[in-house]
Every structure is written in C-alpha cells, then in structure tokens.
C-alpha positions as CSV (number, residue, x, y, z in Angstrom):
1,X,59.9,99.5,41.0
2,X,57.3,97.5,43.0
3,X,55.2,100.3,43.8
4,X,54.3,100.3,39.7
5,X,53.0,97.0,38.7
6,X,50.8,95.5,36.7
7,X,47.1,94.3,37.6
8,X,44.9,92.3,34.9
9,X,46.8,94.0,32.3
10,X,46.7,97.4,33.8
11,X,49.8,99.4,35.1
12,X,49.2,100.7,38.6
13,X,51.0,102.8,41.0
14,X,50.4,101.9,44.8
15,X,47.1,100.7,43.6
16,X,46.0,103.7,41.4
17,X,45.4,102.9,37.6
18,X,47.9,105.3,35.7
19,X,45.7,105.0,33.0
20,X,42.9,106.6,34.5
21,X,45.3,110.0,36.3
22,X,46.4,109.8,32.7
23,X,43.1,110.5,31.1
24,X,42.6,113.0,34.1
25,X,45.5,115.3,33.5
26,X,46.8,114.7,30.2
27,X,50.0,113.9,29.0
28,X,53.1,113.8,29.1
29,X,53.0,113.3,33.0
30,X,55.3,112.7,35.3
31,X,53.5,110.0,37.7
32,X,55.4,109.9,41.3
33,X,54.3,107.3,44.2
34,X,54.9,109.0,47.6
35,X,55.4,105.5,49.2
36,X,57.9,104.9,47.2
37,X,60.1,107.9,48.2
38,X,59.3,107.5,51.5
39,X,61.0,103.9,51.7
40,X,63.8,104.2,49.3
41,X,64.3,107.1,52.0
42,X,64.0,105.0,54.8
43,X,66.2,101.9,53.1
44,X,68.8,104.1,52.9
45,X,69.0,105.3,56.3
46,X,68.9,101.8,57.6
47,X,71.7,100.6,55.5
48,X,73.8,103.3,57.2
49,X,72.3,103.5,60.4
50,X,75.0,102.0,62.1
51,X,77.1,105.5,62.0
52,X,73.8,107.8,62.3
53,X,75.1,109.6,59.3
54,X,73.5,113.2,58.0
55,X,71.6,112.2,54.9
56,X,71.6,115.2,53.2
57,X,69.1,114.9,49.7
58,X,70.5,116.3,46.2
59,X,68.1,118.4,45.3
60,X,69.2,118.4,41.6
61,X,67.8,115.1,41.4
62,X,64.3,116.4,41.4
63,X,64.0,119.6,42.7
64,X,59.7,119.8,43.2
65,X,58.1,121.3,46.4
66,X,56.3,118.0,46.8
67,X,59.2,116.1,47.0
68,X,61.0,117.6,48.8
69,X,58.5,117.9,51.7
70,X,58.2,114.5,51.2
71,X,61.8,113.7,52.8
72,X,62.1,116.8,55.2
73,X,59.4,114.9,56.9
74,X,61.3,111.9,56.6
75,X,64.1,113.7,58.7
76,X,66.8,114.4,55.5
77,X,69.0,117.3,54.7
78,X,69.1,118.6,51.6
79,X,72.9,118.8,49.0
80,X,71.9,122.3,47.0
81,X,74.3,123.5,44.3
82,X,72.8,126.8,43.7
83,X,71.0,130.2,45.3
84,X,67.8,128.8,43.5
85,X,68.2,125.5,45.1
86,X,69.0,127.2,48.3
87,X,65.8,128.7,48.1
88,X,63.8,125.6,47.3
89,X,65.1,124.2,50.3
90,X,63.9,126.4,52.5
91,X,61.0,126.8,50.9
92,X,60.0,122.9,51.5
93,X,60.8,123.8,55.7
94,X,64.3,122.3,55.5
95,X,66.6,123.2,58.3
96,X,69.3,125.2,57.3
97,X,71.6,123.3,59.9
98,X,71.0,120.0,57.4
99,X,72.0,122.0,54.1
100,X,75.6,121.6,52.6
101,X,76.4,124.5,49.8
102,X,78.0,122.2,46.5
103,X,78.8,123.3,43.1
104,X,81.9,125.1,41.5
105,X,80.4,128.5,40.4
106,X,79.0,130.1,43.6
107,X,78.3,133.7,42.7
108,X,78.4,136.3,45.6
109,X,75.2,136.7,46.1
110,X,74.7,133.2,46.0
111,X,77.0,133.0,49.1
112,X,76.0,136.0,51.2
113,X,72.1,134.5,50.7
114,X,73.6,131.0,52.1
115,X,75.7,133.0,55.0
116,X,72.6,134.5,55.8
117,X,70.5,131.8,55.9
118,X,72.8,129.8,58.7
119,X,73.4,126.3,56.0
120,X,76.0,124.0,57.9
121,X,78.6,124.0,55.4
122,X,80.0,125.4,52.2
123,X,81.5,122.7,50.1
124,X,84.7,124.8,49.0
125,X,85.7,123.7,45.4
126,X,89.1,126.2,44.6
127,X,91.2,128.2,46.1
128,X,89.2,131.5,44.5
129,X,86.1,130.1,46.2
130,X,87.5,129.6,49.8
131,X,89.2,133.9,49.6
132,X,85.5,135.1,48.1
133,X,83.8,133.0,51.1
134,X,86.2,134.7,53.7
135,X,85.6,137.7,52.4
136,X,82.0,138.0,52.4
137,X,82.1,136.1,55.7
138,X,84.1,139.5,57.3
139,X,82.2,141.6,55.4
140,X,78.9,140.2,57.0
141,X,80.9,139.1,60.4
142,X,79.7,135.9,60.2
143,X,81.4,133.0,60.4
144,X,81.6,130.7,57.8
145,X,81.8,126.7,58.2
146,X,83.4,124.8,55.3
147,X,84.2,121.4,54.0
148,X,87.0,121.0,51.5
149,X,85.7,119.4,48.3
150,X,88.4,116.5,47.3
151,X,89.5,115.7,43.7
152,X,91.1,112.0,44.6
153,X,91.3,110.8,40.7
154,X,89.5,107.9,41.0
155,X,87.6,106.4,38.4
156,X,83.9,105.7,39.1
157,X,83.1,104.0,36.1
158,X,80.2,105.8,34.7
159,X,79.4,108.3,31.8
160,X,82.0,110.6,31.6
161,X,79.6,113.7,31.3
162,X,79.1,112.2,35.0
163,X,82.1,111.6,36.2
164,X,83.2,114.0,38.6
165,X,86.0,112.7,40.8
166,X,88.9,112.4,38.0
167,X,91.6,115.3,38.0
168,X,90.6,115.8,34.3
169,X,87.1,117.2,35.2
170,X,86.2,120.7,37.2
171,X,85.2,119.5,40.5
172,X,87.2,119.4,43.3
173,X,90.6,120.2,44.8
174,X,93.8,118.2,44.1
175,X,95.9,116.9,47.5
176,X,98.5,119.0,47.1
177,X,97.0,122.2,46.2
178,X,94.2,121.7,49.3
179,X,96.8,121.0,52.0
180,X,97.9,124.5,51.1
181,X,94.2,125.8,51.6
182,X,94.7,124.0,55.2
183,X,97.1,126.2,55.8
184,X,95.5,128.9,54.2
185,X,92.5,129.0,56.3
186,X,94.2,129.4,59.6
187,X,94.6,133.5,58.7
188,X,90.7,133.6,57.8
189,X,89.7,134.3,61.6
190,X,85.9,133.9,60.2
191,X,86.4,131.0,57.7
192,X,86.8,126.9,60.5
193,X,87.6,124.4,58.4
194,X,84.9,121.4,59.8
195,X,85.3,118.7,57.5
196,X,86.5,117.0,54.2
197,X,83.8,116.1,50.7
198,X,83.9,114.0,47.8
199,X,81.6,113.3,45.6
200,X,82.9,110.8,42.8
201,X,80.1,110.9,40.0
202,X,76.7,109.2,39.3
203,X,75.4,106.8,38.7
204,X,77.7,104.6,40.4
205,X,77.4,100.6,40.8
206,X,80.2,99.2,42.8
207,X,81.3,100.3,45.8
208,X,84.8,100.1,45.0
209,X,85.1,103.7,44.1
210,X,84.0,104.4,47.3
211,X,86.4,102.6,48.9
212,X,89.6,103.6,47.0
213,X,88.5,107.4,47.4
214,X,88.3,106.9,51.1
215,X,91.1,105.3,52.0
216,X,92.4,108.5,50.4
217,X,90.7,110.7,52.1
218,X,91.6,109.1,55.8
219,X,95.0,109.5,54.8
220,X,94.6,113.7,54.2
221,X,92.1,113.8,57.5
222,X,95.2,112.4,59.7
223,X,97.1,115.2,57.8
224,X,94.9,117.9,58.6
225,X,94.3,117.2,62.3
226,X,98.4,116.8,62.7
227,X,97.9,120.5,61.5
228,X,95.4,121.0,64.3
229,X,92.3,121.1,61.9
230,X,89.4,120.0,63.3
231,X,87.5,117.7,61.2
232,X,84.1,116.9,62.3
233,X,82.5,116.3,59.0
234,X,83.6,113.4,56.2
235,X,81.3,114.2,53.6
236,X,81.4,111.0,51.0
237,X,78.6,112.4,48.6
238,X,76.2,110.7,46.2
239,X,76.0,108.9,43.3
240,X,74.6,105.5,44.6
241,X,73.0,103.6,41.6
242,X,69.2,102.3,40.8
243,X,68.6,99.8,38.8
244,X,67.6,100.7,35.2
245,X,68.1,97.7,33.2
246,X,67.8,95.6,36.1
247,X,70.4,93.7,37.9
248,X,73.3,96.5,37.4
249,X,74.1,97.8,40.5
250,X,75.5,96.7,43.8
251,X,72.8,96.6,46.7
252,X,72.8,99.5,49.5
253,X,74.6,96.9,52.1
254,X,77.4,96.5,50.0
255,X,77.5,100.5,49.6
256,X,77.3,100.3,53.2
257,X,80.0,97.8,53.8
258,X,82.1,99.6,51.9
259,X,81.6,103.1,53.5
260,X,80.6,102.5,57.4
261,X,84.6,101.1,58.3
262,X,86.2,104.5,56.6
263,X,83.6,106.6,58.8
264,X,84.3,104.8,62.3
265,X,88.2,104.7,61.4
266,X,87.9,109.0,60.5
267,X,86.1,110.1,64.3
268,X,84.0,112.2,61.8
269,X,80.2,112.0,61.6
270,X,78.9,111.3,57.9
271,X,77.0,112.9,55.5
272,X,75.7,111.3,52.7
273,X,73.8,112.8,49.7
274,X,71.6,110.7,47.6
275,X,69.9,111.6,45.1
276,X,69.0,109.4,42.0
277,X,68.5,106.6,44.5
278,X,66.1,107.6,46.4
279,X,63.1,109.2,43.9
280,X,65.2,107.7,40.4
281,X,62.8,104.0,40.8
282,X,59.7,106.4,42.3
283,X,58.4,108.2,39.0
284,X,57.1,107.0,35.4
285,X,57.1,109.8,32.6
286,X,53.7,108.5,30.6
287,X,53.7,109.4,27.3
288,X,50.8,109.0,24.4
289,X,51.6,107.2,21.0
290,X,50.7,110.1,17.8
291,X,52.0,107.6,15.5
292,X,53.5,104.8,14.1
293,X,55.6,105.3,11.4
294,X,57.6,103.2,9.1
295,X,60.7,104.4,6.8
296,X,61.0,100.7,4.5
297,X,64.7,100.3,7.0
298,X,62.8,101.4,10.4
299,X,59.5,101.7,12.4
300,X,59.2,104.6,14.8
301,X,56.9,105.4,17.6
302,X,56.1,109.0,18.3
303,X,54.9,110.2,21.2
304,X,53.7,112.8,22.7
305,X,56.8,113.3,25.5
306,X,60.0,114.5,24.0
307,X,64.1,114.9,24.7
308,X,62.8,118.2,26.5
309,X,60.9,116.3,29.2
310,X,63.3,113.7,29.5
311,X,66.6,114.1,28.3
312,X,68.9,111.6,29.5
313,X,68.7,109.2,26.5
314,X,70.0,111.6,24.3
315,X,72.6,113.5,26.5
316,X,73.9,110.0,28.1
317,X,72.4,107.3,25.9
318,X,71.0,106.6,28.7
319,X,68.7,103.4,29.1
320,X,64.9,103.1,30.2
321,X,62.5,100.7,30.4
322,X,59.5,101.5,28.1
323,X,56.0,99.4,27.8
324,X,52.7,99.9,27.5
325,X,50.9,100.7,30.0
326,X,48.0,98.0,28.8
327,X,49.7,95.3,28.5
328,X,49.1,91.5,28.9
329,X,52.8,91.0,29.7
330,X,54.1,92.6,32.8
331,X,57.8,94.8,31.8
332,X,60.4,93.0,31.1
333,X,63.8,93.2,32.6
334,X,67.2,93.0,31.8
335,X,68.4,91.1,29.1
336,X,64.6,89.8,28.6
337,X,63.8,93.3,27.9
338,X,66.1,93.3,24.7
339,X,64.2,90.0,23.3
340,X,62.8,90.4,20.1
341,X,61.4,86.7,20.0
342,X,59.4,86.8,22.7
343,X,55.1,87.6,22.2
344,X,54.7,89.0,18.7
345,X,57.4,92.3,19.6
346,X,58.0,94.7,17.4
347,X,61.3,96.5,17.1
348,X,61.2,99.9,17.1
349,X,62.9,103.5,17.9
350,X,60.6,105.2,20.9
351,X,60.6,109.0,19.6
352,X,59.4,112.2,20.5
353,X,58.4,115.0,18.7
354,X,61.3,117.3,18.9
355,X,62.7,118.2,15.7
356,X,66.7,117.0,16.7
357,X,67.4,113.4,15.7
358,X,68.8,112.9,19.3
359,X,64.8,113.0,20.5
360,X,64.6,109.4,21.9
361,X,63.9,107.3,24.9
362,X,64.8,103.7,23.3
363,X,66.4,102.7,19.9
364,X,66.5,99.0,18.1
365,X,63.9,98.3,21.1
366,X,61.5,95.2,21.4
367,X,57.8,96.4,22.0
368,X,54.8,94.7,21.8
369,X,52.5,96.2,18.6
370,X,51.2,99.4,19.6
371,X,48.9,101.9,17.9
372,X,48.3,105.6,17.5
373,X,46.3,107.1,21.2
374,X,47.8,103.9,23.1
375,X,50.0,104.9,26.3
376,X,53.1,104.5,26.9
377,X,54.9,104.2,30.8
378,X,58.9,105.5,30.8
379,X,59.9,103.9,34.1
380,X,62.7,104.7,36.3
381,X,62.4,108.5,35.3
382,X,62.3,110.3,39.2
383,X,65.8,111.3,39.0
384,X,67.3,113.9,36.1
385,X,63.4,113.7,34.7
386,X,61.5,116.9,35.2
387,X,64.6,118.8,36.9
388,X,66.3,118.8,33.3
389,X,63.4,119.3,31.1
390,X,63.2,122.9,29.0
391,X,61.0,124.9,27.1
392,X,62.9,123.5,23.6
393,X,60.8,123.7,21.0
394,X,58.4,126.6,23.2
395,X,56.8,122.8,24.2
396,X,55.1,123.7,28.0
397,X,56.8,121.2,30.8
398,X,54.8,118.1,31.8
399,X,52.6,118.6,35.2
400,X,53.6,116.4,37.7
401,X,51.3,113.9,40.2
402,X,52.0,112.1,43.4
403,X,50.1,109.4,44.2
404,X,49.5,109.3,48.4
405,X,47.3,107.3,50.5
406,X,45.2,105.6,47.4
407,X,44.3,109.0,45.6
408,X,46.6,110.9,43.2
409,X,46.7,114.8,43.5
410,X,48.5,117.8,41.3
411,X,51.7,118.8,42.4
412,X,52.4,120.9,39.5
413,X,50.3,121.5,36.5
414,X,51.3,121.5,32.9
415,X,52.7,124.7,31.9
416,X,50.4,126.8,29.2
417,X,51.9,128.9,26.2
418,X,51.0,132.0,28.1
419,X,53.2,131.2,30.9
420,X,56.1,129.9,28.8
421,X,56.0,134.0,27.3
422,X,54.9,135.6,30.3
423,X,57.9,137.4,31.4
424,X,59.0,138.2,28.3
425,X,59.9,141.7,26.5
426,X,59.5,142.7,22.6
C-alpha cells in the first residue's frame, strides 16, 4: 500500500494527511487513493498484455460510481452478478460490449434488462438458466450470446465461504452435465454458444489453481469445437490475491505465467475479472477510538466503525492490518505485525460497537497504547468494504472519499437516520 504511508508520524494518502479529511468528514470513512486504482489497474493489464485480454472489473468488489468511472476510463469491462449491478455499470458509462452477466440466480427481469441492454455475454450457470435465457431471448428476438460457467473441482485453497470452483458448492456446471448443454444449445436458434468461464474463488495466492483448472478447461474447448462450437471467449475469472498480512500471495507475473500459455494454446481471446486486486490495497476504513476497556482477562478497543461497515473479520476471520494513524512507528507487516515485544505494544481485541460478539477487525492483536478520540487506519479495506456493509443495528453507512490530484473530495456522504427510514411504511 505505498500510496498510504507514513510522514513524521502522520499517515498520508498520496500526500494528503488522513488525519485532517478525517476531522473534515467524520468517521468511520472509507478513505480511497485514485492513484492507487489507477495503477493496480494498469499493473494488471501489463502482466497480461501479452494476449490483449478483456479485463472485465467485478463490480462486487466495490461497487461506488467513483470507482467505477475510475477504471472505465482506464479502458476495463465490468463482471456484474446482478440487475442492480447491471445498472451501476452503465450508469458509470461502461460499454455494454465489455459487460459479462455472472451469478446463479438471474431473475427474468434481470435477464430481459441485460438482453436489452446489448452486454457481451451471459455467464450460464445451469441447465434452468440457459432454457429461461432462450426463452426470453425469442420472446424479445434477440439473440443471446453466452459463455458456459465451468465447475472443474479444483481446490483453490481459500475460505470455504469463498471457494467457488469445488463440485460441492453452487456455482458452475459439472463436465458431463455441460457437454449436454453443448448439444443442447444447437436447437436454441437465438441462444450462440461463444465461449467457456471459470471462476475458482477468492482470494487466491498461487497460481496453481489456475493452472490445474485450465488444463481442464482446454481439454472441453477441443471438445466443443469437434462439435462445431465456436469458442471465441475463455473466460478464466477473478480471484487474484492482495497482500493482507504481507508476503502471502504470489506476484501478478507468476499469475501471468501461469494463465498466458493456456490462452495462446485455446485460439480464444481472454477475459479476466479482477476485483479485490485491483481497489482491495487502494482504501483505509478510519475508525475513532470511544474507549478502552479492560475486563481483568482482556483489554478492548472500541471504536466507532463496526462489523456493519466492515465485515469480513467476522464472516471470514479475515485479517487486517490496524494502527494508528499517529504513530511514531510506520505499520508493521507480517509476522512483525504479530510482535508483542516490540515499542511498549499493547495487546488488545480491535472492536466495534455492534452488539454481536463477532464485531471485530483484530483479536490477541499487538498495538501501540492508544487512548479514547485517537484514530485508528484499517488498511487493505477497498475490496468487500463498503459493498458489504448494512444498516445492522439502524447504524447509517460510512461516506466515502477519494483522494485525486493532491485534494480529497466526497464521493458519497454518510448516510443520516432519515434516509435509513425514508422509504419505509407503518
């Protein structure tokens, strides 16, 4: 995250003090550096330049306006898995010839609004999914392209709320049962099979996942085109991880390495969808200390953000780096950051105030002393952040800033108790 470091014991962002746009706007904020989207973007691209692959953003990673104008401009696609995100998309000027259709529950008018709109490609999930598609397709006489979303069974190694390419979870199409979708598509005169998905889980470290899935996939391509499908697309998903901890993941060449062979052996063009890595190491979630409390077995910190603006500790005990954002000693990393030895730290369970005992970002974690009003930065927090927080405890969403060109401006402010109950009925 070198577009937040520290400066004479300040924490900055592209050379803006966060302690100051804190102050400004309140928190808890979400705190975004625009330069920092912009080259994770651009990283990624060149890593897989080589076969000029569509790079087609997930959305769900962080679905706001601002971001997402961010990388139209930057020439991406956008990976949607739902009407709404559909509608983001287009919203933030996307071009609907960059947009591929995801997600296992498309509703009808979900896919009639995505017909309408032109996208490139549904990616087809069931056999239920592909006859619904075909028949809205005729219904509306337009033709529908489609990419067969591939269940391969291979293990990615991650959380297994996040795991999505095993045969035990609900994504995807086994082998078997989607070489009898080839066939069935030939008798949908609207519905042209164009290509083949996968999207194995997140986050993902190693690029061995990757590689096992393919050589799977080039295997049912050969299949399909000895069938006379004509497979433009090899659609190889998302998942690619950030480091959190520090040191844990696998760099984008060696993502690369192990993807760029597969696509110049298929004859397809790529598309790749990134998410996490690309705005995951681009935000902080500040936060404002309330308290410190001690229990005789523990000490807490409570702060003013909660398991409703950021919930990934307690859905995937998920870790993030946590400091203060005044602090003599830059953050540390990796196993450093679990050393209670080092400077005076204090260990201590980083809570919110969300009454659920699950409403944490760090347990058992080393922190240098801190005291009631002090601030607190939760880095790594672009990706999953403000696109899962709620309303849970009728607690308003954070607002959200970008820093851009040495200034910060509001991308979305902080929601008020009169727009949380605005649209409700009694």
């Amino acid at each position: 995250m070198e577009h937040f470091a520290y400066q004479d014991g300040l924490l900055f962002c592209d050379g803006v003090s966060i302690a100051e746009v804190s102050q400004q706007y309140g928190t808890p904020i979400y705190i975004y550096s625009e330069h920092a989207i912009r080259d994770n973007f651009r990283a990624f691209s060149d890593a897989f330049a080589e076969v000029n692959p569509l790079i087609c953003y997930a959305l769900k990673a962080n679905y706001s306006l601002a971001v997402c104008k961010i990388l139209r401009e930057e020439g991406a696609g956008f990976d949607i898995v739902s009407g709404g995100e559909l509608f983001r998309a287009l919203k933030a000027g996307a071009d609907p010839k960059k947009i591929c259709y995801a997600g296992v529950g498309k509703t009808r008018s979900e896919i009639e609004y995505a017909l309408n709109s032109g996208i490139l490609m549904f990616n087809v999930e069931s056999g239920a999914e592909l006859d619904r598609i075909s028949a809205i397709a005729s219904n509306l006489g337009t033709r529908a392209d489609l990419a067969l979303r591939l269940n391969p069974d291979v293990d990615p190694h991650t959380h297994k709320y996040t795991t999505t390419g095993k045969k035990w979870t609900k994504f995807g199409i086994g082998f078997d049962a989607a070489a009898g979708l080839v066939q069935r598509i030939k008798d949908m005169p609207l519905v042209h099979l164009v290509g083949l998905h996968v999207h194995l889980g997140s986050p993902i470290n190693s690029p061995e996942p990757y590689r096992r899935a393919l050589d799977l996939m080039l295997d049912f391509l050969e299949s399909c085109r000895e069938q006379g499908a004509q497979i433009e697309w090899l659609d190889v998903g998302g998942g690619y991880g950030i480091e959190y901890k520090g040191g844990e993941t696998a760099d984008l060449a060696d993502f690369a390495q192990a993807i760029i062979p597969a696509v110049k052996r298929s004859g397809c063009r790529a598309i790749l969808e990134p998410g996490r890595c690309i705005v995951g190491n681009a935000a902080v979630l500040v936060t404002r200390v309330q308290y410190v409390k001690e229990t005789g077995e523990k000490k807490f910190v409570i702060c003013d953000a909660g398991m409703n603006d950021l919930i990934r500790p307690a859905l995937y005990d998920s870790y993030h780096r946590v400091w203060p954002v005044s602090s003599a000693e830059p953050v540390p990393y990796g196993a450093e950051a679990l050393d209670a030895k080092t400077g005076g730290r204090v260990v201590v369970d980083i809570a919110g105030p969300v009454c659920e005992s699950a409403d944490f970002f760090a347990k058992d974690r080393p922190l240098p002393p801190v005291r009631q009003d002090d601030l607190l930065a939760v880095f790594s927090a672009g990706a999953y952040g403000y696109s899962m927080s709620s309303n849970y405890n009728s607690r308003p969403r954070a607002c959200e800033v970008m820093i851009s060109g040495g200034s910060a401006r509001l991308i979305r402010p902080r929601e008020s108790h009169e727009q949380m109950v605005a649209d409700e009925r009694f």
